[in-house]
N, C-alpha and C positions, 0 to 999 in steps of 0.2 A: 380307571378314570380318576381314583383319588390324587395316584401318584402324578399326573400330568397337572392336575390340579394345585399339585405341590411344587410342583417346578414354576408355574407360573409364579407361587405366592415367593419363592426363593429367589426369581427374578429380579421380583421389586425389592427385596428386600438388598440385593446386591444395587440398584439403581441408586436405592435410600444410602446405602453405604457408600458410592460416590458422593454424591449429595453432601458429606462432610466427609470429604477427603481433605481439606483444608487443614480442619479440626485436627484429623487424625496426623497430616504432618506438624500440626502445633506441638499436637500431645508427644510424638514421636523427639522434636528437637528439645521440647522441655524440659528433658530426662536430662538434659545435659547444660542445665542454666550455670551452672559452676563454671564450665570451661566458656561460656559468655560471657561472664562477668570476670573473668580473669582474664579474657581477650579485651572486654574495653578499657579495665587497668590498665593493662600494657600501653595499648593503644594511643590512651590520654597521658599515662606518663611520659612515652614517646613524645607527643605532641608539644605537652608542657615544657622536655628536656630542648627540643628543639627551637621553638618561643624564648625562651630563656638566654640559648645559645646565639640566635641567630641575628647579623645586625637586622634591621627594618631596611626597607627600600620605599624610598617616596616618590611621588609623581609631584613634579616642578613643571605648571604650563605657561603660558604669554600666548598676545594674540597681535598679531599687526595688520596695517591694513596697506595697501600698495598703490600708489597714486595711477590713475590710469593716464594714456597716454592721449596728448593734443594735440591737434593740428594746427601748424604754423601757420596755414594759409587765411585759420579764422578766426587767428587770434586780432585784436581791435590795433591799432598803429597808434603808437606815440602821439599826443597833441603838436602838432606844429612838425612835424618829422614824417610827410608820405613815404608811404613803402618803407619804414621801420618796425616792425612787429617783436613781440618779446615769444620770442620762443622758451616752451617749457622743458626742463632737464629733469633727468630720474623714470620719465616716461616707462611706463610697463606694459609688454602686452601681450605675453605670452609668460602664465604661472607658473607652467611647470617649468619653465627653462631658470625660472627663480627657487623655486623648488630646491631644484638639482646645486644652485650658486650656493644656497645659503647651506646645502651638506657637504660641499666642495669641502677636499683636504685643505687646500689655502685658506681659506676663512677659518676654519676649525684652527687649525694650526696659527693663526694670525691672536684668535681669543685664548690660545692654550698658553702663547707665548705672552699675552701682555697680563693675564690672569696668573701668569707660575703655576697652571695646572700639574705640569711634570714634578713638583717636588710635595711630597707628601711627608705631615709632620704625624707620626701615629702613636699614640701613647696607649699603652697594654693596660685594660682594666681588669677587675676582678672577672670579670665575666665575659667581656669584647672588646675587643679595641676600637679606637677613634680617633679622627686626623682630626687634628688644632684647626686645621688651613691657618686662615687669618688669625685665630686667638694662641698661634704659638710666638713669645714675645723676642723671634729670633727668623731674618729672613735668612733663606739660603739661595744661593743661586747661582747662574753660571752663564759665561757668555755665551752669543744665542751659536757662533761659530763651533763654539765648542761642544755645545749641546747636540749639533745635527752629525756632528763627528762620534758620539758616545757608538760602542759597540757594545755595552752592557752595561745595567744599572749600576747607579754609585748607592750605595747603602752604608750607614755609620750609626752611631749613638751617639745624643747630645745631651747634655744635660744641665741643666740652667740652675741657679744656685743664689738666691735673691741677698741673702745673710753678706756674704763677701761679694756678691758680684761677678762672680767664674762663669764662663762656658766650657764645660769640658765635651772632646770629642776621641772617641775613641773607639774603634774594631772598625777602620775602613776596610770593605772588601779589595782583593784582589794586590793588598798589597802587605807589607807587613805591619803588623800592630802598631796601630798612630795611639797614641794617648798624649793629647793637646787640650793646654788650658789660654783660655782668652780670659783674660782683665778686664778689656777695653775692646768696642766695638768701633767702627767695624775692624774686621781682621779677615786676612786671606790666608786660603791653604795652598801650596800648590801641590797638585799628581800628576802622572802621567797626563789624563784625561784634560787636563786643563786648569783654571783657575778656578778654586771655589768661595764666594765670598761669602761673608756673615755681618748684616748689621740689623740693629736694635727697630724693631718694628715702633710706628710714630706712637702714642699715647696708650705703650700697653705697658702691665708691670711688669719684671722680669720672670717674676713668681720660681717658683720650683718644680721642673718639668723633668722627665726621664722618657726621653722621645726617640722614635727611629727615624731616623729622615734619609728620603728613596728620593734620588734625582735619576728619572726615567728620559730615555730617548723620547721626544715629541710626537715621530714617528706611533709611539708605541701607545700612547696620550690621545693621538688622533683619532685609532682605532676603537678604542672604548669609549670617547662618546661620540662617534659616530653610530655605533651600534645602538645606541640607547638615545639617542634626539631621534626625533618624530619631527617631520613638517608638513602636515594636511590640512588642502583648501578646505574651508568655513562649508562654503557652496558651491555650487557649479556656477551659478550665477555670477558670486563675490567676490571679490578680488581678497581677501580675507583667506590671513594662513595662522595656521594655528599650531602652534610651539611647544612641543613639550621631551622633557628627558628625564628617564629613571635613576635616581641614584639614593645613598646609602646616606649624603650628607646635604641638607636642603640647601645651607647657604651655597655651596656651592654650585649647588643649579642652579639657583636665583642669577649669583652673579654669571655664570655662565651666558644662563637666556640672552640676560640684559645687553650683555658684551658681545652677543652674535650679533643679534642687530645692529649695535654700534658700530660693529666693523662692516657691517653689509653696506651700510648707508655712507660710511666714508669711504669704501671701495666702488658704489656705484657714484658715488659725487665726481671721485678722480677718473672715472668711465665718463662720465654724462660734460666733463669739463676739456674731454681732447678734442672733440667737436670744435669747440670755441678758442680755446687755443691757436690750434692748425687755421682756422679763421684769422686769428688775430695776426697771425705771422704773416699772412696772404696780406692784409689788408696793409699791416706798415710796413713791408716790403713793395705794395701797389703807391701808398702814398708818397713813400720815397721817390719812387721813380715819377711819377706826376708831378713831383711837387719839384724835380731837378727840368722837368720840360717846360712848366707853367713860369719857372723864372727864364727859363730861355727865349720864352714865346714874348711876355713880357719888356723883358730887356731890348728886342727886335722890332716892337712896337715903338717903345722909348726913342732906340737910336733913328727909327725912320722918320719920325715926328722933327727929331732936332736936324735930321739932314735936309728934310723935304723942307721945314720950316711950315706945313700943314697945322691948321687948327679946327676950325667946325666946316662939316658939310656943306654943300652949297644950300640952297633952299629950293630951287627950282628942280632939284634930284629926288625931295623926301615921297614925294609923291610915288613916283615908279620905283623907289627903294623901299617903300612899305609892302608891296607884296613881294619884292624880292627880300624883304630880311625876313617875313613869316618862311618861306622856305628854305631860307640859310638859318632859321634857327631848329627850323625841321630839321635839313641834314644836321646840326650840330647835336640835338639829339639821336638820332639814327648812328653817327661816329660815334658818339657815346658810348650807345649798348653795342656794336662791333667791336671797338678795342676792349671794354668787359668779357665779352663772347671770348673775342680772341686770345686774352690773359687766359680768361677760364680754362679752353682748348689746350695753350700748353700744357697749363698745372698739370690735367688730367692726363694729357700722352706724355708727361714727363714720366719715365721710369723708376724715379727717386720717390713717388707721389703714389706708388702700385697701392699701397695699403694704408695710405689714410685717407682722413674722412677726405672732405670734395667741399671747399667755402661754399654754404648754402645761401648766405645772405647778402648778398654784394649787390644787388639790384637790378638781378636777371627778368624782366617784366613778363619772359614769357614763363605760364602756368606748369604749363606739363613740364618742362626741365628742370621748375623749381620743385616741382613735385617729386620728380625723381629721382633726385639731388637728395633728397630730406631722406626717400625710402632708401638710398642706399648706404649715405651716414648711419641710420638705424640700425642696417646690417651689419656694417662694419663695427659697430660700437657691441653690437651683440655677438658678433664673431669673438671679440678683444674677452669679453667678459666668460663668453663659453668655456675658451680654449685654457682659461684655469683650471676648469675640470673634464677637461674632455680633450682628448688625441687627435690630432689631423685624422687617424684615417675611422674616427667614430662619422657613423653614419650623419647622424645632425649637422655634426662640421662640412661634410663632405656636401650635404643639404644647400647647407647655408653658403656655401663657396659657390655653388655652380649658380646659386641667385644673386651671389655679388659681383661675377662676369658677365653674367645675364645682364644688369643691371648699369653696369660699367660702359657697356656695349651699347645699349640703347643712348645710355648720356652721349655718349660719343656722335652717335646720329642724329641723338636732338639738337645739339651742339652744330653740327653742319647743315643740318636743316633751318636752325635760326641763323646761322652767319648768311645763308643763302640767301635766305629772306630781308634781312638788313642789306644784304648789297642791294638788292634789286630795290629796296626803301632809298638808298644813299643814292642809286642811280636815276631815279624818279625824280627827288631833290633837286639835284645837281643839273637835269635835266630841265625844271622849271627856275632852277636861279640862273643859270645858264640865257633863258629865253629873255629875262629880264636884265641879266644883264649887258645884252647886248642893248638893251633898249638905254640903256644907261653908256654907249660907247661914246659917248659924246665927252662922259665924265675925263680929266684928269689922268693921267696913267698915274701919279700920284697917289691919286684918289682911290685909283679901283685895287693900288697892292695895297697901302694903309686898311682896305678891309679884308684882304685877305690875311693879313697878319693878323687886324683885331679876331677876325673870327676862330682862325688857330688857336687864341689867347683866351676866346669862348671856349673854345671846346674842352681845353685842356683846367679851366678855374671852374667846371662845370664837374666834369670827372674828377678834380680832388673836393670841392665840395660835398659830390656823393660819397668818397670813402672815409670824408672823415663822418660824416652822420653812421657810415655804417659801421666804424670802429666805437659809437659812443652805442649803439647798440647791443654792440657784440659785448661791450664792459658791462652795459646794462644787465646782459644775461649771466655773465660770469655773477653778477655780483649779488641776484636774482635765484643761484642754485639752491635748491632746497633737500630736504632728505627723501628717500624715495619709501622710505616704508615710515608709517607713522604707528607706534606703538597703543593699541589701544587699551590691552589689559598687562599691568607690567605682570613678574614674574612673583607667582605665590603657590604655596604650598598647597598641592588639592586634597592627598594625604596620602596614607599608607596602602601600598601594591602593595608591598611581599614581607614579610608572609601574612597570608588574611587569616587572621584568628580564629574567628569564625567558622570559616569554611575547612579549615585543617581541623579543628574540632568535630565538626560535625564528619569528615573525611576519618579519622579517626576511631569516633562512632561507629561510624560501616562498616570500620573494617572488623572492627573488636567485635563487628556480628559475624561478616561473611566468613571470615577467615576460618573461625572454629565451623560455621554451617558448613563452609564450602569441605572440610576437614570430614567434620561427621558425614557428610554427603556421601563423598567421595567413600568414606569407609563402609555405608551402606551400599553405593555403587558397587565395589569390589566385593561385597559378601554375599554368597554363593546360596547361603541357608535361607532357611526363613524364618525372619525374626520377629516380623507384627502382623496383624490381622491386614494391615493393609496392604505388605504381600501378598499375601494368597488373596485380596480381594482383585488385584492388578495382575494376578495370575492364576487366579483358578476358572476354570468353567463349568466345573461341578456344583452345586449347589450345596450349600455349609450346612451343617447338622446342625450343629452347637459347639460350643469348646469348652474344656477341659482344662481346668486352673493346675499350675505345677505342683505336682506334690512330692514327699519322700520317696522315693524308686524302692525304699525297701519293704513299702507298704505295697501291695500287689490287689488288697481287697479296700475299698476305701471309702464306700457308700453306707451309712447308719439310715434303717428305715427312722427314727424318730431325729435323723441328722439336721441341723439346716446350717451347717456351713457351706463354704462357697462352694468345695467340689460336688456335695451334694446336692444344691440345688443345680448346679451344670448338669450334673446327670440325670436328674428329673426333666430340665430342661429338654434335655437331647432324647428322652425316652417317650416326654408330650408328642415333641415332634415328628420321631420315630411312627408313634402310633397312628396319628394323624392322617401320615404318610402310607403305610399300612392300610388302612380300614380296615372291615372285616374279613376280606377272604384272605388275605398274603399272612403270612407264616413266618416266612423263610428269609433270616436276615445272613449272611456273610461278612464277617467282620477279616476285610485285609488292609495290606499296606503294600506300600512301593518297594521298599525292603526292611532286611530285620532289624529292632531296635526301635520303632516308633510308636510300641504299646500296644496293638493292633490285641493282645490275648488282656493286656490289662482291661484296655475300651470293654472288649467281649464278656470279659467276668462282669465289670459292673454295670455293666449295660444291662445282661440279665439278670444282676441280682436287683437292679433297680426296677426293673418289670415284673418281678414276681414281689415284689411289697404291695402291686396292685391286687396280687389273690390272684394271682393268673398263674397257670400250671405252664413252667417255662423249663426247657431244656438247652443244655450247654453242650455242643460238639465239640471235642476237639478233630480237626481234621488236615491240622499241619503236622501232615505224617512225615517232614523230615528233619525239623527240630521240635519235638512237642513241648510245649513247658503249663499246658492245662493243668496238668498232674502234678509238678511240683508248684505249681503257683498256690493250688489248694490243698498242695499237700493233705492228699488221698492214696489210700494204702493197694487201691485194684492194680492189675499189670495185664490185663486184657483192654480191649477198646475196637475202635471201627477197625482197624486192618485185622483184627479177628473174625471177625463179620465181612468183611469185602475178599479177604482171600475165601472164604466159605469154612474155617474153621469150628466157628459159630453159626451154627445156623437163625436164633433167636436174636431176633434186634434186643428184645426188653432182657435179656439176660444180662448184657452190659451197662443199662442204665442205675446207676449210683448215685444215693442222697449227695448232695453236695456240702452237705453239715453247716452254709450257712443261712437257709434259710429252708422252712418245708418244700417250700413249690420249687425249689429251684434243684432241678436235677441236672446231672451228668452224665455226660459217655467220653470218656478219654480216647486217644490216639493211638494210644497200644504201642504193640511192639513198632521200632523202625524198620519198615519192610524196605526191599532192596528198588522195588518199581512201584515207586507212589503215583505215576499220573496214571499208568496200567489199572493199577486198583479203582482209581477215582472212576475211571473212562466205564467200569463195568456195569450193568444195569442193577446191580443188586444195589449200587447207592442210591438210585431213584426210589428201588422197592421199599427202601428202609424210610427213605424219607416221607414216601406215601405212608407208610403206616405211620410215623411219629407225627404225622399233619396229624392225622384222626385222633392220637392221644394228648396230648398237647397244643395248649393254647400258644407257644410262640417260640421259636427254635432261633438258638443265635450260633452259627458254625464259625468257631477260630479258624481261620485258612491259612495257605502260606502263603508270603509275598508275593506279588504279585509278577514284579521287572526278574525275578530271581529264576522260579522258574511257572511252569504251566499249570501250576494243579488248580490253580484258582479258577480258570478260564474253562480248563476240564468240566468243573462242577458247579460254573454256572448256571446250569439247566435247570438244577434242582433250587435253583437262587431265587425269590422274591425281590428283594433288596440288598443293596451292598454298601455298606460302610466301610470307606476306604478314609484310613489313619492315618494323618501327618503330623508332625512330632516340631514346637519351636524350634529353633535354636539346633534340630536336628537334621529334621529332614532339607534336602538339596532343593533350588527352585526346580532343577529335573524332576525331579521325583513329581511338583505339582504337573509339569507339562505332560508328563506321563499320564498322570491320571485324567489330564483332558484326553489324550487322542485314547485312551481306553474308553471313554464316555462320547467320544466322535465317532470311534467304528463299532460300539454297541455291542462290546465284548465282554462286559456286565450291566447286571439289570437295574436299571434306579439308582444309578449310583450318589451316594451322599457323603456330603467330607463331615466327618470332625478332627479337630485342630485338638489337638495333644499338648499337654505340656505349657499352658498359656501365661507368660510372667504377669504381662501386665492387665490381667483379667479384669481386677478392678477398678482399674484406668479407665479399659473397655466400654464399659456399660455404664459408668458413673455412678453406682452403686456396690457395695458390698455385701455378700448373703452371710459372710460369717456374721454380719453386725446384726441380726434381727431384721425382719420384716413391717411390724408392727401389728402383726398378728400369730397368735400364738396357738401351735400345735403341737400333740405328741406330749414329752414328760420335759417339766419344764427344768427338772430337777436335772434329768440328764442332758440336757443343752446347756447350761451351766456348765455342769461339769465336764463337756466337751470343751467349751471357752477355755475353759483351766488348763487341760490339758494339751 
């Protein structure tokens, strides 16, 4: 009952030892703070050397905002000028497709080329290099034919010389050694590659420079900062884009930003302006020709006046000619919008006309054609602007083309649908002037062609008054173009991306930890031994006795009864326990191991010599009959032992018991000779006999055995076992060896079994306490505890 009682309490104490397992891996890495602190040395010097080395990278952003797009139909009409309206240019209405315009190659390459992005002035510091850009006091440069012609960089040395005034240039690649001196700016070189000019940049000094300057293909220019410009909407809601690019030198992002824009807004003005143009040509190409019939009609008026010799109308006609001229000025309206109609119609089936816009503002009165007329200008002008960065057969283009045939198609039908409708207006007309004027046959034949001319001469000074209104429109709008993105935050510096100081620091830091932990880790992963208590607490299932601080190996005996250093109090410890574990009726302890070498006879000597300090009459077996080392350990002079007694040689157990010389109570019975079949001997019943009799003489029996994985005699002479201390050694024994001693404590092939841990370095770690330092209480001779310290 005690011993079950002992396993519960050995439970909790393995419970409590998880409980600060934490601890135990603190104390375990702490052992090795040197290789931590020399890891975040490293570490931060690394970090420092590279800070040091490396240039900076900034973030350059801008914001603009994008005019949304109007409708022509609502915008208000000129004072004095119906049906003139100001249509608005630059119109946006679709983000992304602006998006994709403002990262187009063309634009890039448009600001690479007016910015000199491709040549780079780099002067070599103590530490890093740096491009002048603008503050090198010498431009280079080259024609743009010649630039898109480059098949590899042009690179050279310049060197600027303020005292005389020289430019010297010299190590042009790819051809042989130029060494050239300029006087006097500007000056040309010429290479293969083309011409290269040099002059004096406006209000700089010449100073003294020793620079590399790289004239790169545009091409090559395009590529890196496209990679590195950014352009994302604000919101989903907002027409709001937001502009930004990484680079190493801010002014040049600055000027960058600012110049994309630039060119975006002069690229869509010359977009948003072929609209009106193509209009305009329509319209003084329509006025020409009106304006050659309006003097013919004219003229035909004049000469029929001077032949007929006619002057004013009758009087007695005005009567039944007033609702005949409301209806002859109806049909002169109605021929009006017909010959419009019918201009429009050719424009649009002319084949020359496939791909521009369509004159939207000529005074088409019907809605829907004017409406549709505007949606397909839009197309077209947004086809014009896509097709810079995108392929005929990209899916969008291919989008957008089947909506501009779509689109094309319908005008076409609106267009015959309106002529339709004006005839049958013209024919209505014609039909009531017709009625009226027969009511007028009375009149003159004179009379009645003089109106048919005047009205010709209507219709036709009617129609060029409408196109000259619509040409002072159409200038209106031209001149009315505004820019399509409005800049709201120009371009500034927000600061340093790369490298974050900060964060590689603290990056650093972790490693200068992980690196050495993940090192020791790993080398505790790979070791095979056992080397801390919190091993065997993560691998044993045995319940722990006590442990055993390391000592000298050549000491064999090691426990002082007046001792209190630390192995001594371990052993008292381990002997509390022991007893505890015991109560009064058990005897019979076994002292093994997993195999030879882990102390297992050391444990057994002081195990019982620490039990007989109690006054207890304790006896020492040796019973590892096939390497014994009882006998030399205490170097005792007998040569008989138990296989003297178990082969029956001996008949007398107590014949063989021997003072042990280190303490009274503490006797012996050695191993004897090496017999040739030790589990034989064991397996016999005269070991039980012996051991019953030595119960009744002795108060507490501790048997050395042999290993246990080696071979069986432990397992033999279980029977006669109370308890079993089973030895494992630091640093020695294999974590096998502990697994071993679980499933020997699984299938209950010894009795109670209890670990003690051999050999324990960090003992004092352990417990957070030391026993060689004193207690603070004092027993035994104090004289000779001193002089233990000493020695």
């Amino acid at each position: 009952m005690t011993l079950d009682l002992y396993s519960v309490s050995e439970q909790n104490d393995l419970e409590n030892s998880e409980s600060i397992s934490l601890l135990e891996i603190v104390l375990r890495f702490a052992r090795y703070w040197k290789w931590f602190v020399l890891g975040i040395v490293l570490a931060l010097a690394g970090v420092s050397l590279y800070l040091r080395y490396t240039t900076p990278v900034y973030n350059i952003s801008s914001s603009i905002v994008l005019k949304e797009a109007r409708d022509q139909r609502m915008e208000p009409s000129i004072s004095g000028m119906d049906g003139i309206q100001l249509g608005g240019l630059g119109a946006v209405t679709n983000l992304e497709n602006e998006i994709y315009i403002l990262q187009s190659r063309s634009i890039i390459r448009n600001v690479i080329n007016r910015l000199n992005l491709h040549t780079s002035y780099v002067v070599s510091g103590r530490i890093k290099s740096n491009d002048l850009y603008k503050r090198s006091p010498v431009i280079v440069s080259m024609d743009q034919g010649n630039l898109d012609k480059l098949t590899q960089n042009i690179s050279f040395n310049m060197t600027t010389n303020e005292s005389d005034g020289t430019i010297t240039i010299s190590g042009l690649e790819n051809e042989k050694e130029v060494d050239t001196v300029f006087t006097t700016l500007p000056a040309i070189i010429d290479t293969p590659q083309g011409h290269i000019s040099f002059t004096k940049r406006p209000d700089t000094e010449l100073g003294h420079y020793e620079m590399n300057v790289v004239i790169m293909h545009p091409n090559e220019v395009i590529g890196h900062y496209r990679k590195r410009l950014s352009v994302q909407q604000a919101s989903k809601q907002a027409s709001v884009l937001n502009l930004s690019i990484n680079t190493p030198y801010p002014e040049k992002g600055k000027d960058f930003l600012n110049m994309l824009v630039e060119v975006y807004n002069n690229e869509t003005i010359e977009d948003n302006k072929m609209e009106a143009f193509n209009t305009q040509a329509f319209i003084n190409e329509r006025i020409a020709i009106i304006d050659r019939e309006l003097s013919d009609a004219e003229r035909s008026v004049e000469d029929y006046k001077q032949q007929e010799g006619l002057s004013d109308l009758q009087i007695d006609l005005q009567r039944n000619m007033q609702m005949g001229s409301q209806y002859e000025q109806q049909l002169v309206q109605v021929e009006t919008q017909l010959n419009i109609v019918n201009s429009l119609s050719e424009y649009v089936r002319n084949p020359n006309n496939a791909n521009k816009t369509i004159p939207a503002n000529v005074g088409i009165e019907d809605p829907n054609l004017a409406a549709t007329i505007s949606e397909y200008n839009r197309l077209v002008l947004e086809r014009e602007r896509l097709s810079q960065s995108m392929t005929a057969d990209n899916p969008a283009m291919i989008r957008l083309e089947e909506q501009i045939a779509g689109l094309r198609e319908n005008i076409n039908s609106s267009i015959s649908s309106v002529q339709q409708g004006l005839n049958i207006q013209r024919r209505d007309a014609r039909n009531q002037a017709n009625i009226y004027g027969r009511r007028i046959g009375v009149m003159p034949t004179q009379e009645r062609e003089f109106m048919e001319l005047s009205r010709e001469q209507q219709i036709k000074a009617s129609l060029f008054l409408m196109l000259l209104q619509k040409r002072e429109e159409n200038a209106l709008e031209l001149a009315a173009t505004a820019n399509s993105a409005k800049v709201l935050d120009e371009a500034l510096t927000e600061g340093q991306v790369s490298p974050r100081k900060m964060i590689l620091l603290l990056a650093a830091l972790m490693l200068g930890v992980l690196i050495p932990a993940g090192i020791i880790y790993l080398n505790e992963l790979l070791q095979y031994k056992v080397r801390t208590r919190s091993d065997v607490d993560r691998l044993s299932k045995v319940p722990v006795l006590g442990e055993i601080p390391k000592h000298k190996e050549e000491k064999n005996v090691v426990v002082d009864e007046q001792g209190n250093d630390s192995i001594d109090e371990a052993f008292r410890m381990a002997r509390t326990n022991l007893l505890l574990t015991l109560g009064t009726d058990n005897k019979v302890v076994t002292i093994t191991s997993t195999v030879s070498g882990e102390g297992k006879t050391f444990v057994a000597i002081n195990m019982a010599l620490s039990t007989a300090f109690l006054n207890k009459k304790v006896l020492l077996i040796g019973l590892d009959l096939r390497i014994p080392r009882l006998r030399e350990y205490l170097k005792l002079e007998t040569k008989n032992g138990m296989t003297n007694y178990l082969s029956g040689f001996e008949k007398n157990i107590d014949n063989l018991i021997v003072q042990s010389r280190l303490h009274p109570n503490l006797f012996v019975i050695t191993a004897g000779p090496v017999p040739p079949n030790p589990a034989e001997l064991l397996s016999r019943p005269s070991l039980d006999k012996a051991i019953g009799s030595l119960r009744e003489e002795f108060d507490y029996i501790f048997i050395d055995s042999s290993p246990s994985a080696l071979v069986t005699d432990t397992l033999v002479m279980n029977r006669v076992t109370d308890a079993t201390l089973y030895v494992c050694r630091m640093d020695f024994s294999s974590k096998g060896n502990i697994r071993f001693a679980n499933n020997l404590m699984q299938q209950n092939k010894l009795n109670n079994m209890l670990l003690v841990i051999n050999d324990v370095a960090d003992f004092h770690r352990g417990y957070g306490y030391g026993y060689g330092y004193g207690f603070g209480y004092g027993y035994g001779d104090k004289k000779k505890s001193k002089r233990r310290k000493k020695s």
